[in-house]
N, C-alpha and C positions, 0 to 999 in steps of 0.2 A: 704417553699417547693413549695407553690403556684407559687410565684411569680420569681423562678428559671425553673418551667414548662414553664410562660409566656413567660419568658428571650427564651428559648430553641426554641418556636414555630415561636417567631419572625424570628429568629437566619434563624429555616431551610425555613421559607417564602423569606427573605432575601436574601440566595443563589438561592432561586429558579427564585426570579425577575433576578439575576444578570446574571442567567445560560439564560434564555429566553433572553437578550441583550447581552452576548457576542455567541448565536446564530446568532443574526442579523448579529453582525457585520463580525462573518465566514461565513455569506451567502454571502457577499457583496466582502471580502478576495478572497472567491474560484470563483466568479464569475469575480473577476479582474487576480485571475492565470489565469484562460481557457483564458481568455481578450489576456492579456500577449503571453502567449504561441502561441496565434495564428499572433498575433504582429509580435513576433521575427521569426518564421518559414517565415512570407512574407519576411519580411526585411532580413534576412540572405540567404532565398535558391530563394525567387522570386522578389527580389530589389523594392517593394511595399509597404507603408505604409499602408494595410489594415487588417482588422478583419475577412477576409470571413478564413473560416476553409479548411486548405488542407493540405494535407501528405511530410513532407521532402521527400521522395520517390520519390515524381511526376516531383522534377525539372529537368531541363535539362540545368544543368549547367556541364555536364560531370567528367574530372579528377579534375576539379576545385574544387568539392563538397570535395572533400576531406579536405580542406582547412575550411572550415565550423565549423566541431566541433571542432577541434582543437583553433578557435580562442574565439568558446564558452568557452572551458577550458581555455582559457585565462583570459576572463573577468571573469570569479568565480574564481579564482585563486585568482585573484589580489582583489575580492571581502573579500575573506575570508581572506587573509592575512591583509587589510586595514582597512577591515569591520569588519567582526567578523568569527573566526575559526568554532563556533559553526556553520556555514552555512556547511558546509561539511558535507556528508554522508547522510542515510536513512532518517530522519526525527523522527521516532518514538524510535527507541534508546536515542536518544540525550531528546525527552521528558522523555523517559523512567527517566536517567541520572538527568535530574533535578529534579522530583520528589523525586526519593531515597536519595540525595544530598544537593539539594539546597533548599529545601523546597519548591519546585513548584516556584521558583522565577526565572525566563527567563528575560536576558535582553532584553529592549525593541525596542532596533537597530533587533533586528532578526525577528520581526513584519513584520518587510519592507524589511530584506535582505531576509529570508531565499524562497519567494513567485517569489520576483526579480530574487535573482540568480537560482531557479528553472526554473523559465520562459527561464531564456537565454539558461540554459544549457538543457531542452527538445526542445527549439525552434532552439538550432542549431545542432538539430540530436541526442540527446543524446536520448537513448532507455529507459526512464524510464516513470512512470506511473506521474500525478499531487498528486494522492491518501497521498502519503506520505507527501509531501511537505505542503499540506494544512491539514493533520494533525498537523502539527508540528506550520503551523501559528497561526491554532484558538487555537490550547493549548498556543503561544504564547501570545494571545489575549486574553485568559481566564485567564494567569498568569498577565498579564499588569493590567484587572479590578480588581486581587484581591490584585495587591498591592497600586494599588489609593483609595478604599472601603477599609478600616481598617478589615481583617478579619484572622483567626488562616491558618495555615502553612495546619489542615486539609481542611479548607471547601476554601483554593486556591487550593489543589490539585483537587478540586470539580470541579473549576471553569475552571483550563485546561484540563480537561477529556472533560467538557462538551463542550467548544471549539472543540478540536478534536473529535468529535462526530458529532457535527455540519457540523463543514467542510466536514467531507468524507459523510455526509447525502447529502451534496450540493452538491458537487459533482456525485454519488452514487442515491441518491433518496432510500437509504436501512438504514432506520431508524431504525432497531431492531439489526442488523448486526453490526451498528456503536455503540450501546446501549454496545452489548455483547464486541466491542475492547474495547471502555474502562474499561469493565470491568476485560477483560483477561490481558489487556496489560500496564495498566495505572493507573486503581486505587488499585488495588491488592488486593482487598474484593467485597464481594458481600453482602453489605448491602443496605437498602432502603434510608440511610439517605446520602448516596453516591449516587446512580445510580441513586436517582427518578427528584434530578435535570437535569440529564444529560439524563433520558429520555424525559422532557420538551422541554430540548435543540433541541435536534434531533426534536421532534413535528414542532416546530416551524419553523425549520430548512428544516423540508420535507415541511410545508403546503405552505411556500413560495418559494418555489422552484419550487411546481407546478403551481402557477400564474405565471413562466416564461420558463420552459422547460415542456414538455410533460408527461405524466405519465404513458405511455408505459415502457416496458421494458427496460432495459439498456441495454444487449444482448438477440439478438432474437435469436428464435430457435425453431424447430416443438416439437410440444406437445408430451410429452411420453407419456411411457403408463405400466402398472404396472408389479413391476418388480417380474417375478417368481425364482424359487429355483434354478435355474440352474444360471438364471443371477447376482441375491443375490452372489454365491459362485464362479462366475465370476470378481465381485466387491470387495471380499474382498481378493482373491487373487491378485488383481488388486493393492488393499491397502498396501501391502507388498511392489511389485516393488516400488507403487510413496515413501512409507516410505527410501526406499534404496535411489532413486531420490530426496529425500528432503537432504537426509546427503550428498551427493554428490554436490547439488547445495550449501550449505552452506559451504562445505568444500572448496571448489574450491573459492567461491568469499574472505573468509580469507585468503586464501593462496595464491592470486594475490594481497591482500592489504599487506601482510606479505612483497610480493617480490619486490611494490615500495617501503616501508620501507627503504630497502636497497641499493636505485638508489641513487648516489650521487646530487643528487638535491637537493633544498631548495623544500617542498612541494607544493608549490604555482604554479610549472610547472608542477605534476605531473598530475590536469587534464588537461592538453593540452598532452599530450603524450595519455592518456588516448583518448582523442577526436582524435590523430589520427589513432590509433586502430577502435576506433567508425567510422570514413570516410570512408579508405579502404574498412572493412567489407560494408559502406552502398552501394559502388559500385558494392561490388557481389551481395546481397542482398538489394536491396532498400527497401524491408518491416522492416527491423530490426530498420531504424529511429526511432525517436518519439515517442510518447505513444504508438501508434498499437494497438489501442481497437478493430478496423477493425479487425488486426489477430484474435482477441481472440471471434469475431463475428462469422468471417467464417470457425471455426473447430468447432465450436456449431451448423452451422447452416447446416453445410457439404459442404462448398459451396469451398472446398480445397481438390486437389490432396495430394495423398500421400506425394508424391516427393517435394510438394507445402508445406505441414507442413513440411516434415524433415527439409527444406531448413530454416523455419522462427525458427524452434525447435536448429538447430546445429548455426546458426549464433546471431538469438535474445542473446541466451544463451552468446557467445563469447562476445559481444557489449557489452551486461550489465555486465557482471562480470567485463570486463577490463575497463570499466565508472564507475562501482561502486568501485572498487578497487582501483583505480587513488584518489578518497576522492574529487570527483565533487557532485555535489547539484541533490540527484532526489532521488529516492521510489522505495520501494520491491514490494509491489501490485500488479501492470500490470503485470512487466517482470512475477513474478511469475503465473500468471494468463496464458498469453499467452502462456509461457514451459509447464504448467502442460495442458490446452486446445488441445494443439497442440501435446503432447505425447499423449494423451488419444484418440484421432481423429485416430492418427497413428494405436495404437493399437487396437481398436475398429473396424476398416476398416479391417484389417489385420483378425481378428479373425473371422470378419462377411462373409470375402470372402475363406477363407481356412477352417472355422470350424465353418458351418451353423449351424449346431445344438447345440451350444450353444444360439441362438438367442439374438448377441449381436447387442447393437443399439450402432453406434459409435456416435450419437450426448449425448445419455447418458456417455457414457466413458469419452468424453470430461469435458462434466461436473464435473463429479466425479474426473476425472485429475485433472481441473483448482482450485477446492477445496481443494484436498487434499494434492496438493505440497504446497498449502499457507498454513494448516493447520499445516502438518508435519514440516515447516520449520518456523512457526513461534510461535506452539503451540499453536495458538489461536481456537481450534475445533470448539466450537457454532461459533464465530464468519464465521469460513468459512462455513460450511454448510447451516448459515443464508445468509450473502450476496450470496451467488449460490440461492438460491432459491429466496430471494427478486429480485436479478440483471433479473431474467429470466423469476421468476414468474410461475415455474412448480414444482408443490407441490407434483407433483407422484415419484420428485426426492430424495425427506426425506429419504426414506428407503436404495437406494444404495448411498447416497452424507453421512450418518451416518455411514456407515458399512466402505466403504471405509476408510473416514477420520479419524475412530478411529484405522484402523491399520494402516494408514499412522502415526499416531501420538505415537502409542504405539511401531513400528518399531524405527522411529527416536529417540525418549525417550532412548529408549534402549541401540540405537548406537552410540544417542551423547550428551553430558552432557547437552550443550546450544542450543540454538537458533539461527536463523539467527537476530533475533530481542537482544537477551542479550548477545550477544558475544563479540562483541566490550566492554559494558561497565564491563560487570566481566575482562577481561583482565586488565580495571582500578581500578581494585579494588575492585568494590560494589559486596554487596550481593544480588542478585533478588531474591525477596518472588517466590515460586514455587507451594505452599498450601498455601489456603485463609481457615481461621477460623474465630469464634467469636472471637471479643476482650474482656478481661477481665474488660478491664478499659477502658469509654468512655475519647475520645481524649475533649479536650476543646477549 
């Protein structure tokens, strides 16, 4: 008995050294995506081989731009068809997928593609967030060490949690946030002998992140201030609408992936169709390019007309659905971030200027928006109300970013069986755990 306790303690030391390096090496991942990303944006919209960071928006390459994503959906296209299919779609589904499937075993060509064709396909307009993308690497990267390290089918699923963790830490700089995705979205229990490597990860993963990016917030925004009864029952009817607006956006983005389904194409063209949807729209909208963490800045910070969010809320929206649907290379995070920020702004403005005495703050609304569409539409609850709070760093937000997201989440629940995250892979088949319990019997 002794010496099976000993066996056990090396066992969880073990994954814990493994999880602390394949942090590194997702620090190093997510720091060559931004790399990348900013790469292809010069070389596709500003004919430059440089790293300095600027907006697909800003070029002034005219009708031409339109031609841009479309040739990004080209090269993913021909990526995933030559390279590997698994590059296609959201990123954390497809970990999801291996997990319940493969036994946490990710081939390790997706290491390098799924980071690559992400870059090409945000760096030439495509409106998604990096958030996903490098989820999907460092789990790649945490599946790679646990199949070179001899270790069980559980403590690799350890191993790409803690990667994805890592990565959106790096990314992010919201360590406890990334702690709770994997554990809503990836590892499917809430035990210590799961999580406590993958909160290592993240440690690691934040403390060197700060010897090179800053430790200021990720989105700025003025300080709130404490929410009274009137605003409380502002925020949870609030929760209702984004729950309606979480099945809505889910709905619609299957229901354009449903309708290339049916386009007589070989799929390999559909992101370039896709991209050109993405162009046209970027010449109405130039903000709808690219990541747009800017957008999801300036409805926090107020620094956006009305007219100004509807414009990024009705077109973001249209970009990414018809790029995501198309089955090109990018993440639900931003986009979602941004729709929900920028409805919340809307609404907030709207009720501060017609109905004072509610005393609503729209840069609070916002918040609570950009939370609760990610919540509602991906079921991850802690997860969203930790990153809003870690991303912004206003802890007077706990009370309405809680109240909100749990009716956004208990609406959607109600109205839609899955997720924007499990939807694709139950259509294949699988079963997603939905309730985490003890297990009876320890896994070996």
């Amino acid at each position: 008995m002794a010496e099976n306790e000993l066996v056990r303690r090396r066992r969880v030391i073990l994954i814990c050294t493994l999880s602390c390096v394949v942090a590194l090496l997702s620090l190093i991942a997510a720091k060559l995506l931004l790399m990348g990303i900013q790469l292809f944006t010069n070389v596709f919209y500003f004919q430059s081989f440089s790293l300095t960071e600027r907006a697909p928006g800003e070029n002034t390459l005219g009708w031409f731009a339109i031609i841009i994503p479309v040739l990004g959906g080209l090269i993913v296209g021909v990526m995933a068809r030559w390279g590997s299919k698994a590059i296609r779609g959201h990123g954390i589904p497809e970990a999801m997928e291996n997990i319940l499937q493969r036994e946490s075993r990710i081939p390790r060509r997706i290491t390098f593609l799924k980071p690559l064709s992400s870059a090409v396909a945000i760096g030439s307009g495509g409106p998604f967030g990096a958030e996903g993308p490098i989820i999907a690497t460092g789990g790649a990267l945490g599946s790679w060490l646990g199949q070179i390290v001899p270790v069980s089918p559980y403590e690799r699923k350890i191993l790409l949690a803690s990667g994805a963790a890592a990565g959106m830490t790096a990314i992010f700089g919201t360590p406890l946030s990334a702690v709770m995705i994997a554990i809503e979205l990836l590892l499917f229990e809430f035990r210590a002998k799961s999580f406590v490597p993958v909160a290592l990860a993240t440690v690691v993963a934040a403390t060197l992140r700060s010897i090179f990016v800053s430790t200021d917030s990720f989105f700025e925004m003025p300080a709130l201030t404490n929410t009274s009864i009137p605003n409380l029952l502002v925020f949870l009817a609030f929760g209702v609408v984004m729950g309606l607006m979480c099945v809505m956006v889910t709905k619609s983005i299957y229901w354009i992936e449903d309708h290339f389904e049916k386009i007589p194409l070989h799929w390999m063209w559909w992101p370039a169709l896709g991209g050109l949807a993405v162009g046209i729209i970027g010449l109405i909208e130039p903000r709808s390019l690219g990541v747009g963490y800017n957008n999801i800045s300036m409805s926090l910070s107020g620094s956006l007309t009305v007219s100004m969010a509807c414009s990024i809320l009705v077109w973001k929206f249209l970009s990414w659905a018809i790029a995501l649907g198309s089955g090109t290379s990018g993440g639900t995070l931003a986009p979602l971030l941004t729709l929900g920020s920028a409805f919340g702004f809307i609404v907030g403005t709207l009720l501060s200027n017609y109905f004072p005495v509610l005393q609503t703050d729209p840069h609070a609304m916002a918040l609570v928006g950009m939370a609760a569409l990610f919540a509602g539409s991906s079921r991850a609850l802690l997860t969203s109300v930790l990153f809003a709070l870690e991303a912004t760093k206003q802890p007077l937000g706990l009370i309405p970013l809680l109240g909100c997201c749990s009716i956004a989440y208990i609406v959607s629940s109600l109205l839609m069986k899955n997720s924007i995250m499990t939807e694709k892979i139950v259509r294949r088949g699988l079963e997603v755990p939905h309730e985490y319990y003890p297990k009876k019997k320890e896994e070996k």
